[in-house]
Steps between C-alpha positions, in 0.01 A plus 500: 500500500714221388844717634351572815363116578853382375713769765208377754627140434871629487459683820359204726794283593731789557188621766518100630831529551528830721227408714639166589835646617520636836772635685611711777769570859463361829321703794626417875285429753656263747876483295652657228461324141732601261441475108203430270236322362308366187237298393462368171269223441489328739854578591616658800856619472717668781825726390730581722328419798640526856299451825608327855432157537299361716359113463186520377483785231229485235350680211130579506238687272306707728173658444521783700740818448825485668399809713226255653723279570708374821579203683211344614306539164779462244367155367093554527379398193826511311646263275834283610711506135828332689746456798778778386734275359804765694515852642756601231566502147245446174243265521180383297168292607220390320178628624200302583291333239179725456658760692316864376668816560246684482393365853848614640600827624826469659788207425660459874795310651408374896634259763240276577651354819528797678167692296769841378449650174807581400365699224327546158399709187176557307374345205 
């Protein structure tokens, strides 16, 4: 019993650790979005990323799947994490304090001036 409780106790932050990391590729809906995604912490880190500009681009948590998604509804009940600080190159933001994950299915980049959703990935 002893063996198993201590690989049990072993086991745990390695399990912590995978399920905080998330990662994953762009999807286009209104644009192209070029490279990837990952959340760790409460990190959110873009790699190689490459989009068009436009001047009002942001980064939202969204509760709904990106197939769901489109223009008009891209920001119901989702969670603003930052303006994109550019449409190219690597870039990290801190996400929201309290911000829960598990309340998010899709991470999306959107203009808010002219209501596009440029596009997105799931969770």
């Amino acid at each position: 019993m002893f063996a198993a409780l201590t690989l049990a106790l072993i086991s745990l932050p390695q399990a912590a650790a995978v399920a905080a990391e998330r990662s994953g590729t762009w999807s286009k809906k209104s644009h192209s979005i070029k490279g990837t995604w990952t959340i760790d912490g409460d990190t959110l880190s873009l790699e190689g990323f490459s989009t068009k500009r436009a001047p009002d681009l942001k980064i939202f948590l969204s509760p709904k799947p990106l197939a769901e998604l489109n223009n008009k509804n891209a920001t119901d009940g989702a969670l603003l994490v930052a303006k994109l600080k550019s449409a190219k190159g690597d870039q990290s933001y801190t996400l929201p304090d309290g911000a829960d994950l598990s309340k998010f299915k899709t991470v999306i980049v959107h203009c808010e001036r002219y209501s596009k959703l440029w596009g997105g990935s799931a969770l």
